[in-house]
MARRO-446383 format. One record per residue (C-alpha): z, x negated, y negated; residue in three letters; residue number from 1. Coordinates in Angstrom, 1 decimal, m for minus. Layout:
! residues N
+--------+--------+--------+-----+-----+
:     c3 :     c1 :     c2 : res :   n :
+--------+--------+--------+-----+-----+
:      Z :      X :      Y : ALA : NUM :
...
+--------+--------+--------+-----+-----+
! end
This chain:
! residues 230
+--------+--------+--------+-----+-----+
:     c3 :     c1 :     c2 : res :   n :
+--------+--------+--------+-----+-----+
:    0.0 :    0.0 :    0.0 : UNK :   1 :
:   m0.8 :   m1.1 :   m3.5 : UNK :   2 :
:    1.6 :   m2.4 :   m6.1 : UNK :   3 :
:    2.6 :    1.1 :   m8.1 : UNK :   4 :
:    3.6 :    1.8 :  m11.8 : UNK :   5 :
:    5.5 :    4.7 :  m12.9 : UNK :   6 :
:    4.1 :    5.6 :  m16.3 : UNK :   7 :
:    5.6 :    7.6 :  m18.9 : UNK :   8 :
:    4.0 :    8.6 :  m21.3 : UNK :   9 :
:    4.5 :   11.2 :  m23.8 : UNK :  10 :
:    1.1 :   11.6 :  m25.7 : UNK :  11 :
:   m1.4 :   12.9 :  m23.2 : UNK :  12 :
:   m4.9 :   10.7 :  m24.5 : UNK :  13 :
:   m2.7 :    7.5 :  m24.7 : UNK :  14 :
:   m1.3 :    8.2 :  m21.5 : UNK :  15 :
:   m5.1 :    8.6 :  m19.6 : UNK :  16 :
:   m5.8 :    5.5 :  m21.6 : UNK :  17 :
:   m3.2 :    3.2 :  m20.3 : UNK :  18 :
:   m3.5 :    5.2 :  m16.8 : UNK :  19 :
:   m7.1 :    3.9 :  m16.5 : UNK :  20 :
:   m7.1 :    0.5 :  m17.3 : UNK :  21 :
:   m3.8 :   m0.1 :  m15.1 : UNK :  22 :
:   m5.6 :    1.8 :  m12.4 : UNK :  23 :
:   m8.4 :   m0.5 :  m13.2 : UNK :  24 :
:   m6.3 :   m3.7 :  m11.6 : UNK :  25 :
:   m5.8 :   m1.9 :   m8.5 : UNK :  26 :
:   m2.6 :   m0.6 :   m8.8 : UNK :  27 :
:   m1.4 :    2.8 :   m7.8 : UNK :  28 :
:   m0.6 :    4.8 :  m11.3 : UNK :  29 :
:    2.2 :    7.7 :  m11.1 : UNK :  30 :
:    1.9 :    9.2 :  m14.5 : UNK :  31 :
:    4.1 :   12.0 :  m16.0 : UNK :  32 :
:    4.3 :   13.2 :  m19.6 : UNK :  33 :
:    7.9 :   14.2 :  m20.5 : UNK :  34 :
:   11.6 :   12.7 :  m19.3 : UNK :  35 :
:   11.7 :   15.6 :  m16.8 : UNK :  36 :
:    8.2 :   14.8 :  m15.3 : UNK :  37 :
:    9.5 :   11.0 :  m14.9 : UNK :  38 :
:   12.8 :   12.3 :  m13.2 : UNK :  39 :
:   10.9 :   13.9 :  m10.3 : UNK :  40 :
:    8.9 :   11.1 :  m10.0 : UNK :  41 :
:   11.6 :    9.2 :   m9.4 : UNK :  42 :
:   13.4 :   10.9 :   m7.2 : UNK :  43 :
:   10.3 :   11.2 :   m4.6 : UNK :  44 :
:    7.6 :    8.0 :   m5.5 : UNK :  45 :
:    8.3 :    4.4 :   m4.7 : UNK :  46 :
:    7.5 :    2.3 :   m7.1 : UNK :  47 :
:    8.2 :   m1.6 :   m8.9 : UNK :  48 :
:    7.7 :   m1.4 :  m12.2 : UNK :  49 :
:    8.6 :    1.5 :  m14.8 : UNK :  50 :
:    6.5 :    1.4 :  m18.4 : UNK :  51 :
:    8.8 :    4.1 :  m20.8 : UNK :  52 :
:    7.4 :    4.8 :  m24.2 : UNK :  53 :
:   10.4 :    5.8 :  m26.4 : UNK :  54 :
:    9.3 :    9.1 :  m28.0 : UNK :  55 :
:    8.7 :   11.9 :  m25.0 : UNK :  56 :
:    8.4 :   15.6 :  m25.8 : UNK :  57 :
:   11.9 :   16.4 :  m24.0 : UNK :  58 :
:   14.0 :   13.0 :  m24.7 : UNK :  59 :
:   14.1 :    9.7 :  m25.8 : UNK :  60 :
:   12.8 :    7.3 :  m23.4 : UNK :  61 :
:   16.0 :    5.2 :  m23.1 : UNK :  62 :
:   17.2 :    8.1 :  m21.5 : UNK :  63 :
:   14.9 :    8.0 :  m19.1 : UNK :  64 :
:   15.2 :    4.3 :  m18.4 : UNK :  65 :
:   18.5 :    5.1 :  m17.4 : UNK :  66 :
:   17.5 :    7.8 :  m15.1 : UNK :  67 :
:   14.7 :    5.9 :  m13.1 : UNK :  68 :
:   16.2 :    2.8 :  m12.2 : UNK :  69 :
:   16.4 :    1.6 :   m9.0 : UNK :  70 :
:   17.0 :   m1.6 :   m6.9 : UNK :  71 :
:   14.1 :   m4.0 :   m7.3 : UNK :  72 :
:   12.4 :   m2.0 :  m10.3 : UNK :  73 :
:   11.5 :   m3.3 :  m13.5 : UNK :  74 :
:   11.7 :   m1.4 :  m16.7 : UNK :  75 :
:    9.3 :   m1.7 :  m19.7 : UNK :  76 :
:   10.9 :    0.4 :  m22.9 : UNK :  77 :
:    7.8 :    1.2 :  m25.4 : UNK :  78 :
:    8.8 :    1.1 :  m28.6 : UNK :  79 :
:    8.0 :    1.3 :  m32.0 : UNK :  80 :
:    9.3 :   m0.6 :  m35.2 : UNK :  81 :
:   11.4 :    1.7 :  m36.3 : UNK :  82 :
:   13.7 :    2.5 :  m33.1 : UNK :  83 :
:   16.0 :    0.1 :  m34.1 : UNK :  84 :
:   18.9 :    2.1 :  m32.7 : UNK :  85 :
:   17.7 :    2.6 :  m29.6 : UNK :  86 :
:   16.1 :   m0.3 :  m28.9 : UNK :  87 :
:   20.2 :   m1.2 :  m29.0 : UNK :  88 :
:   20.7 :    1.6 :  m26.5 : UNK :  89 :
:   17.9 :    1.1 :  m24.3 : UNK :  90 :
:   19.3 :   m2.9 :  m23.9 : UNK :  91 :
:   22.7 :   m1.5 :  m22.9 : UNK :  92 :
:   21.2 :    0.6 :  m20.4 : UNK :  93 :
:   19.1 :   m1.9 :  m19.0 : UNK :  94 :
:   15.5 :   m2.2 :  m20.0 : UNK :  95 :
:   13.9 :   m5.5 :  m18.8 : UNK :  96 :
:   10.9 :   m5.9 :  m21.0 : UNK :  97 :
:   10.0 :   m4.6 :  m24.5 : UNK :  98 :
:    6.9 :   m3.8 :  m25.9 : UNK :  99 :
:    5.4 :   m2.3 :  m29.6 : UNK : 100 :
:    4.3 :    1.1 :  m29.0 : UNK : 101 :
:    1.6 :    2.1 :  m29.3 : UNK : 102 :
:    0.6 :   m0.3 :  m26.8 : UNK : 103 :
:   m2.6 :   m1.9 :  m26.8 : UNK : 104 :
:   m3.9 :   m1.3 :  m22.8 : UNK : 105 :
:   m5.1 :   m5.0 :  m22.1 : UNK : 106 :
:   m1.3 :   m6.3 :  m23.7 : UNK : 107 :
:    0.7 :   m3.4 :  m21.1 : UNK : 108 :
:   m1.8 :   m4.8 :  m18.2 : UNK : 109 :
:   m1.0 :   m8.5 :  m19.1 : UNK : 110 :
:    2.6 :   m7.8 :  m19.1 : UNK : 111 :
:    2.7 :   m5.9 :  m15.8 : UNK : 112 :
:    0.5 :   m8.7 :  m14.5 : UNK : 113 :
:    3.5 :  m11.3 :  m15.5 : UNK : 114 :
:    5.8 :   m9.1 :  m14.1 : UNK : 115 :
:    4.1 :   m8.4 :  m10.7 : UNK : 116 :
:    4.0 :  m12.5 :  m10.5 : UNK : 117 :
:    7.2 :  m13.5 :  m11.9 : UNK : 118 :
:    8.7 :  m11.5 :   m8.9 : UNK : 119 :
:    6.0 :  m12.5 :   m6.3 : UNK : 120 :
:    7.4 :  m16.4 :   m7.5 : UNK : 121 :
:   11.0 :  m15.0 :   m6.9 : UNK : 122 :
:   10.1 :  m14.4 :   m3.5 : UNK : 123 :
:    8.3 :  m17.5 :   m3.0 : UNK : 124 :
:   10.1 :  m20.0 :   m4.8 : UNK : 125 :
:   13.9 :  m19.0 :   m4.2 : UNK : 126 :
:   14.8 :  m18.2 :   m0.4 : UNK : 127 :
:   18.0 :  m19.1 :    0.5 : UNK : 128 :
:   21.3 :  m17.2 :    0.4 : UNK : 129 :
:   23.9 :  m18.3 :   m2.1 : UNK : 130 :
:   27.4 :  m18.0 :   m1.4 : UNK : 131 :
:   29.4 :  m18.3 :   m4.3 : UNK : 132 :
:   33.1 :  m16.9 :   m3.5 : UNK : 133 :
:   33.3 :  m13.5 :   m2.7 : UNK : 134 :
:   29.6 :  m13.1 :   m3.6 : UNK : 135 :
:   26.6 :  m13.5 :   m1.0 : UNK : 136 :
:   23.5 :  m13.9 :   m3.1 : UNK : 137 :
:   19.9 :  m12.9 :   m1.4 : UNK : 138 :
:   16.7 :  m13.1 :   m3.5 : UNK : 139 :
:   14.4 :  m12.5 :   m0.9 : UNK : 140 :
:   16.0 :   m9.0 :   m0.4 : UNK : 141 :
:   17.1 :   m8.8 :   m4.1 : UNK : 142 :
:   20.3 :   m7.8 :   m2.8 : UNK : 143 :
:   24.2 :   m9.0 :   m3.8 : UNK : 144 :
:   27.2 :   m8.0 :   m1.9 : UNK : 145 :
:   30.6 :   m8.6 :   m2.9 : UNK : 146 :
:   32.9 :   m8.9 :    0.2 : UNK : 147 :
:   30.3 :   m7.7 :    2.0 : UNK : 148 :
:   29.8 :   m4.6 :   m0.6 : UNK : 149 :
:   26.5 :   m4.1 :   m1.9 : UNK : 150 :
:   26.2 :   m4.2 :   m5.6 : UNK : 151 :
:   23.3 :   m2.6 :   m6.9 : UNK : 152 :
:   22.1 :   m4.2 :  m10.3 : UNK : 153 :
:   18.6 :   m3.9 :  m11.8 : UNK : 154 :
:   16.3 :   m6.6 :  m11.7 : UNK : 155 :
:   17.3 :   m8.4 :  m14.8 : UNK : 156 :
:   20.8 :   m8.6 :  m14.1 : UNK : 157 :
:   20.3 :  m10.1 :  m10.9 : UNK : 158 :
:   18.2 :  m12.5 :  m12.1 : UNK : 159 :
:   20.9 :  m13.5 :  m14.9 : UNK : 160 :
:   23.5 :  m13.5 :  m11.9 : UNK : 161 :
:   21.4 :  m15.6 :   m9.6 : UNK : 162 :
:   20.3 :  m18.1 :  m12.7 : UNK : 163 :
:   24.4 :  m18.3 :  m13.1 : UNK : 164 :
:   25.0 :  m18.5 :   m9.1 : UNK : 165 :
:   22.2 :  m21.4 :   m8.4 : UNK : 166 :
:   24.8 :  m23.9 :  m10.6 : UNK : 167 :
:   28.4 :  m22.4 :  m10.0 : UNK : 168 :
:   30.5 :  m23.8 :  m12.5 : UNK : 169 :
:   27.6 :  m25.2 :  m14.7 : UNK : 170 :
:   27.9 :  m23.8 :  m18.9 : UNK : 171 :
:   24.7 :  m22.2 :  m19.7 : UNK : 172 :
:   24.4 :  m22.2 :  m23.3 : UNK : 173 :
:   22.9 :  m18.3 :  m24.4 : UNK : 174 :
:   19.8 :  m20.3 :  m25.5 : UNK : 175 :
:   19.4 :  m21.2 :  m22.1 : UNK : 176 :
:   19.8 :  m18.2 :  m20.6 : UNK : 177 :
:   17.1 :  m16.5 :  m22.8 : UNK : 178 :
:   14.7 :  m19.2 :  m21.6 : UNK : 179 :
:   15.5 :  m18.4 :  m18.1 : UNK : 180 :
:   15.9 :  m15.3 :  m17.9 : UNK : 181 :
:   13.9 :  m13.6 :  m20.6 : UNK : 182 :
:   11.6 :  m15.4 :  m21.3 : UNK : 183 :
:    9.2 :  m15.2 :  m24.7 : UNK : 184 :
:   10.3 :  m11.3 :  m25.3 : UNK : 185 :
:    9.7 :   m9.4 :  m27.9 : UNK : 186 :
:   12.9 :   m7.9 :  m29.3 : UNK : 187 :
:   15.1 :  m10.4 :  m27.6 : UNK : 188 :
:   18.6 :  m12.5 :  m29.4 : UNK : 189 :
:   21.3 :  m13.8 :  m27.8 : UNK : 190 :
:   23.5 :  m11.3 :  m28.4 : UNK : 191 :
:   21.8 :   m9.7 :  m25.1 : UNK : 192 :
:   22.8 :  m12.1 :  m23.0 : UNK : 193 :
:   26.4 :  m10.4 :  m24.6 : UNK : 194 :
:   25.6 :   m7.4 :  m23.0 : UNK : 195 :
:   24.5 :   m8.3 :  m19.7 : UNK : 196 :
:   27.3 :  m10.6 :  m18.9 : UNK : 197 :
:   29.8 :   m7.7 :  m19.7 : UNK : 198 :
:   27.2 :   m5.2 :  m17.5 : UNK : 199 :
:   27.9 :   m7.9 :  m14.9 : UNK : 200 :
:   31.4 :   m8.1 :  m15.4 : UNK : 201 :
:   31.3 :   m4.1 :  m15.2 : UNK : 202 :
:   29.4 :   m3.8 :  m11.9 : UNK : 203 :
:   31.1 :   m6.9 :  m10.1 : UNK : 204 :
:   34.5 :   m6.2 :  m10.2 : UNK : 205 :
:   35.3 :   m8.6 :  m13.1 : UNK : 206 :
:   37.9 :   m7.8 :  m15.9 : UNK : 207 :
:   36.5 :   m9.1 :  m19.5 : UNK : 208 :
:   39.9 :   m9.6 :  m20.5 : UNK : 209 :
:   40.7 :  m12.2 :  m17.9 : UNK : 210 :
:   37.2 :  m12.7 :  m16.1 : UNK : 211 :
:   37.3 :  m14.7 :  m12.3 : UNK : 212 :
:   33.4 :  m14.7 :  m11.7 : UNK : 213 :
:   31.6 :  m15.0 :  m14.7 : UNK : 214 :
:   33.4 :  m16.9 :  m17.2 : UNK : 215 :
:   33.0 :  m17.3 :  m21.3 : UNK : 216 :
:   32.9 :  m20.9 :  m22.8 : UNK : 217 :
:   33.4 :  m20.0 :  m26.4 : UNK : 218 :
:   30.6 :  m22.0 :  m28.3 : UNK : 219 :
:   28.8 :  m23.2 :  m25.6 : UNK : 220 :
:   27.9 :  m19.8 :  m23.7 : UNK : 221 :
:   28.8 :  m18.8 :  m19.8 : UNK : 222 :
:   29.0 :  m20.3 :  m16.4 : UNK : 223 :
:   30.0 :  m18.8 :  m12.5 : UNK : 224 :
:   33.3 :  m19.9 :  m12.1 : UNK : 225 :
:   33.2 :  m22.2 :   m8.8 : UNK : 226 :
:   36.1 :  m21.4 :   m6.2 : UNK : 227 :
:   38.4 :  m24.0 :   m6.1 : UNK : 228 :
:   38.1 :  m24.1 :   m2.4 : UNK : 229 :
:   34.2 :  m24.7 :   m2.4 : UNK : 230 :
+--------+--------+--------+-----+-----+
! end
């Protein structure tokens, strides 16, 4: 089966636009037009990566980032110069890429082009379970289990967590991490590295007030606390 892309698109010529040069690549397009279209998607489709524009007829597309997540699928939030709020919102709730909407059709197929390779890499480049602790770390399944647990994170935050978990006990300025993890993205400070650290935190088990797994350097940035007895 083809690589698929959930599209969601509010505008209905835009969306045949977009549909048609994405289904142009050879990828299998599942398009829908409002929030609630995209939720039933969701719920039935399998798909890897999830383009979002912002302004839907029902809700605001961070909403629906939100909704459609699931293990091993990247989000890209459309948005446009002027959703500066949400563009705060849509990071908290874990978009992965960001793009000026509206988009222009060869830009969206470039960028799901990187995104389709940067996790065909992933899977090349970085077999091998890491054990770090409590945590068991596998990027072939894109999977992390915490004594044994599963942790379900999107694809972003694993990739920040497995950046952290391939040095344990290495400081990784937020620079750094916005090399490594993001990339040249649009949007992007280092103030989103913030977030996802304490979305981490959040999903691992790990109290910000006195964090064991993922700890803050102040000035310098964050590192996987090492277990004294590895």
């Amino acid at each position: 089966m083809s690589a698929s892309v959930l599209l969601v698109i509010g505008d209905d010529e835009e969306r045949l636009h977009l549909r048609r040069a994405l289904s142009g690549e050879g990828w299998r397009v599942i398009p829908a037009g409002s929030g609630s279209q995209a939720r039933q998607m969701a719920g039935r489709e399998d798909f890897e990566i999830a383009v979002v524009d912002n302004r839907l007829p029902d809700e605001r597309g961070f909403q629906v980032i939100s909704a459609v997540q699931k293990p091993g699928v990247s989000t890209v939030a459309l948005l446009r110069d002027e959703d500066t709020m949400d563009r705060i919102v849509g990071i908290e709730l874990g978009a992965d890429y960001y793009m000026r909407s509206p988009v222009n059709p060869r830009e969206l197929v470039a960028r799901v082009k990187q995104i389709f390779r940067k996790r065909e890499r992933a899977g090349d480049g970085d077999s091998g379970r890491i054990f770090v602790g409590e945590l068991e770390i596998d990027p072939d399944q894109v999977q992390v289990l915490k004594n044994g647990k599963e942790v379900l994170l999107s694809p972003r935050e694993f990739k920040l967590l497995h950046t952290l978990a391939r040095s344990p006990g290495r400081v990784f300025p937020r620079t750094a991490l916005l090399r490594q993890v993001w990339g040249e993205e649009e949007y992007i400070d280092e103030r989103t590295v913030n977030v996802y650290v304490q979305r981490l935190r959040n999903k691992l088990g790990d109290d910000p007030t006195d964090p064991k797994l993922i700890e803050t350097v102040r000035g310098f940035g964050y590192r996987l606390v090492r277990p004294t007895a590895q």
